[in-house]
C-alpha positions as CSV (number, residue, x, y, z in Angstrom):
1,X,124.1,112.8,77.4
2,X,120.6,112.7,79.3
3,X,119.0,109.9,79.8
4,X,116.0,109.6,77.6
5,X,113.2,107.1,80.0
6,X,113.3,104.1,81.5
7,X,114.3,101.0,79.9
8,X,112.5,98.0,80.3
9,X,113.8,94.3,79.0
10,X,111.0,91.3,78.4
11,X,112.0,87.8,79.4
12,X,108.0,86.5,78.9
13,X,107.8,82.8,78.2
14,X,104.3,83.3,77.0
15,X,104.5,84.2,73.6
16,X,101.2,86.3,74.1
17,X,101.2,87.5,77.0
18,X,104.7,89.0,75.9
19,X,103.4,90.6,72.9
20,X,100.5,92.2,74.9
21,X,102.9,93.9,77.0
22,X,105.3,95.0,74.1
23,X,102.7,96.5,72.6
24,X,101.1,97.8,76.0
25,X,104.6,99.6,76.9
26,X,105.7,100.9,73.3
27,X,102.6,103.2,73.4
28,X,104.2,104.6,76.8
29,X,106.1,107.4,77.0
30,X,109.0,107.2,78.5
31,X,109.5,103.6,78.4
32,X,112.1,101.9,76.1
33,X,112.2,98.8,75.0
34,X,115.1,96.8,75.0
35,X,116.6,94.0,73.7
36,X,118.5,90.9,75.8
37,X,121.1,90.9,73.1
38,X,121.7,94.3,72.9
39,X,124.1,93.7,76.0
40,X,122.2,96.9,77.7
41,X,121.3,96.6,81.0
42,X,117.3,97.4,81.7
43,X,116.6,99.4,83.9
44,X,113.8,96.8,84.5
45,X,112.9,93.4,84.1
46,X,109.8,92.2,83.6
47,X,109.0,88.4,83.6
48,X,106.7,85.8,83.8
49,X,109.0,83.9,85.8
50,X,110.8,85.1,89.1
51,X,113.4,82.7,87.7
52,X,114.5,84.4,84.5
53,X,114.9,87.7,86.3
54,X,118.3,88.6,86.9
55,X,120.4,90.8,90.4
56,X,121.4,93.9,87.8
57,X,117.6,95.4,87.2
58,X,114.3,95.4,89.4
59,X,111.8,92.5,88.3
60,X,108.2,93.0,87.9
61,X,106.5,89.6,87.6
62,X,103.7,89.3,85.3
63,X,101.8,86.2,87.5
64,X,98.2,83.9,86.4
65,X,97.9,83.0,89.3
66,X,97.6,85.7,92.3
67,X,98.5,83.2,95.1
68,X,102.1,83.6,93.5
69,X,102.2,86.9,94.7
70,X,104.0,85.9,98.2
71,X,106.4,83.0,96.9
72,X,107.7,85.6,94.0
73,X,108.4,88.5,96.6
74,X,110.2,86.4,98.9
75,X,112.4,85.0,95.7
76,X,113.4,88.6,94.8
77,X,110.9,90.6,92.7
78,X,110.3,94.5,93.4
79,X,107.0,94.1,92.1
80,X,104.3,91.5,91.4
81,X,101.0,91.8,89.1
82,X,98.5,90.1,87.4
83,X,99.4,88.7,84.2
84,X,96.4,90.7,83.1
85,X,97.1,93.9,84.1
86,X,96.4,97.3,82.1
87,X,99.0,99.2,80.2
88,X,98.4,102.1,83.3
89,X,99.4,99.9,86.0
90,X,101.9,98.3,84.0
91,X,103.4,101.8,83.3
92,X,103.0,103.0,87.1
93,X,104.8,99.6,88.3
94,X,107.7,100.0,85.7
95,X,108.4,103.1,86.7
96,X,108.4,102.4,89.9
97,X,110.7,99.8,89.8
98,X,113.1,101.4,88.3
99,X,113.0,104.1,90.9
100,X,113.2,101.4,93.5
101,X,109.9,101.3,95.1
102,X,107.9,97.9,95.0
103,X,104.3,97.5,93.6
104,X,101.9,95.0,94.7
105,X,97.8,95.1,94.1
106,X,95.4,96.4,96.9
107,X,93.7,93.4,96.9
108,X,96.9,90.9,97.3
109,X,97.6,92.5,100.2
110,X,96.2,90.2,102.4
111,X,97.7,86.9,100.5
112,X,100.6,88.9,101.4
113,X,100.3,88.7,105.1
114,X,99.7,85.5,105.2
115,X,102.2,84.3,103.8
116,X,103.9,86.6,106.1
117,X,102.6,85.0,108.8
118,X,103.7,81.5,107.6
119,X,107.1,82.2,107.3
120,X,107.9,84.7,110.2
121,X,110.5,83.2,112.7
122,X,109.7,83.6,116.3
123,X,111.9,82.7,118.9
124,X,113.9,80.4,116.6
125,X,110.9,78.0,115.3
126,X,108.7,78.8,112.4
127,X,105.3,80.2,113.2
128,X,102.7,78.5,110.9
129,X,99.1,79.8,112.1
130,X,97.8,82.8,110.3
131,X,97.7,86.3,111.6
132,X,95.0,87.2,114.6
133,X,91.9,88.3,113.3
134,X,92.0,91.6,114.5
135,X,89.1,93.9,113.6
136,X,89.1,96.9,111.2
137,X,89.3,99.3,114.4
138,X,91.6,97.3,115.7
139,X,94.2,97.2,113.0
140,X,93.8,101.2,113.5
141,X,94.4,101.3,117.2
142,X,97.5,99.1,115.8
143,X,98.7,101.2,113.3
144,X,98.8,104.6,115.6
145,X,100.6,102.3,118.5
146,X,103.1,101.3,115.9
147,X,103.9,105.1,115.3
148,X,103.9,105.1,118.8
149,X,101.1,107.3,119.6
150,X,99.7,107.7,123.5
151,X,96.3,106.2,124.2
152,X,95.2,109.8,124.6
153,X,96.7,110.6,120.9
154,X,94.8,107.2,119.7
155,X,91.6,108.5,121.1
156,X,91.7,111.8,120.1
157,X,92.9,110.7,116.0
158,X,89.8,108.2,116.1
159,X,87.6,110.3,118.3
160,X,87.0,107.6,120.8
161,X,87.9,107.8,124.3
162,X,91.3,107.2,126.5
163,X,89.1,104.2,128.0
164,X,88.2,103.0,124.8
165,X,91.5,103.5,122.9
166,X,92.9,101.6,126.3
167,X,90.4,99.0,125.9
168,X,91.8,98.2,122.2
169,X,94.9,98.5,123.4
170,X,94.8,95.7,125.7
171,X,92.3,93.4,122.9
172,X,95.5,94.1,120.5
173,X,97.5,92.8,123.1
174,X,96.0,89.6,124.4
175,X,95.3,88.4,120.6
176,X,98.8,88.7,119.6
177,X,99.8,86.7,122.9
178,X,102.1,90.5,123.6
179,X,103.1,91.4,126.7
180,X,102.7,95.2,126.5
181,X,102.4,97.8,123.8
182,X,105.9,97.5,122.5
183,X,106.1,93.3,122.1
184,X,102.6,94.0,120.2
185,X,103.9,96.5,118.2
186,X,107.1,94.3,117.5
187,X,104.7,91.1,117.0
188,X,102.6,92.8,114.6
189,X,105.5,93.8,112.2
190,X,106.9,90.4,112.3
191,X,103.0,89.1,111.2
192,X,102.9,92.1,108.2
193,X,99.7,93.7,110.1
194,X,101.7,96.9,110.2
195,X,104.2,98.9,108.5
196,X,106.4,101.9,109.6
């Protein structure tokens, strides 16, 4: 037999905020609801609380508070959203979840990296200053190094030139205290400023 959708189970302390969602999700197709005493594993979990979710099913955390976001990640979720979020993104996020793909909001992005940035470990010792401001450009130049494009590919992609892609380069560099391309590359993953 075919399965049907994607089942989701609720483990929301807030009495409210877990009837908005039930009724958010059963208007969904191709999401089924699920009870915890049906002895039915979910396909996913979604909580208000990373601590009620559970190692057999993806959580999605349903958090108040958006500086949460990092903490609830690092203790396991797949995905973490406000507690307000539509019925869409609530749909979008469950589904994928359950295909295993992570969900996070645009704008707690950059709560993301710092917290990052916190907790990275360099060298053995905890690094606790936030991420180099790096400028909008900058992160650019960063992004085509980190899929390890030449200066003369960064120039050409940006339509800058070879000095000035070399120039960022360098500024990329010296802020992230690297020693070359590579170590900036490297430093920059460890800080969440880019991902390959």
């Amino acid at each position: 037999m075919a399965k049907s959708g994607v089942t989701v189970e609720l483990a929301i302390g807030d009495p409210e905020l877990a009837e908005r969602v039930r009724e958010a999700l059963s208007r969904r197709r191709g999401l089924e609801l699920v009870a915890p005493d049906e002895g039915r594993v979910p396909d996913v979990l979604i909580t208000d609380s990373v601590a009620r979710g559970t190692d057999l099913a993806p959580v999605l955390v349903l958090l108040a508070d958006a500086s949460e976001v990092p903490e609830s990640l690092r203790l396991g979720a797949t995905a973490a959203l406000p507690a307000d979020a539509s019925a869409e993104i609530l749909d979008a996020a469950v589904r994928a979840a359950a295909v295993g793909l992570s969900t996070l909001l645009a704008e707690h992005q950059q709560d993301l990296i710092g917290a990052s940035a916190r907790h990275a470990i360099e060298d053995g010792s905890e690094v606790s200053e936030a991420p180099p401001a790096l400028t909008t450009r900058e992160l650019q130049v960063l992004q085509l190094m980190a899929e390890g494009a030449s200066n003369k590919a960064i120039a050409r992609r940006l339509g800058t030139t070879p000095h000035t892609a070399k120039f960022h380069v360098a500024a990329i560099a010296a802020k992230l205290g690297a020693s070359g391309r590579t170590d900036a590359v490297a430093k920059a993953m460890r800080l969440g400023l880019v991902m390959i």
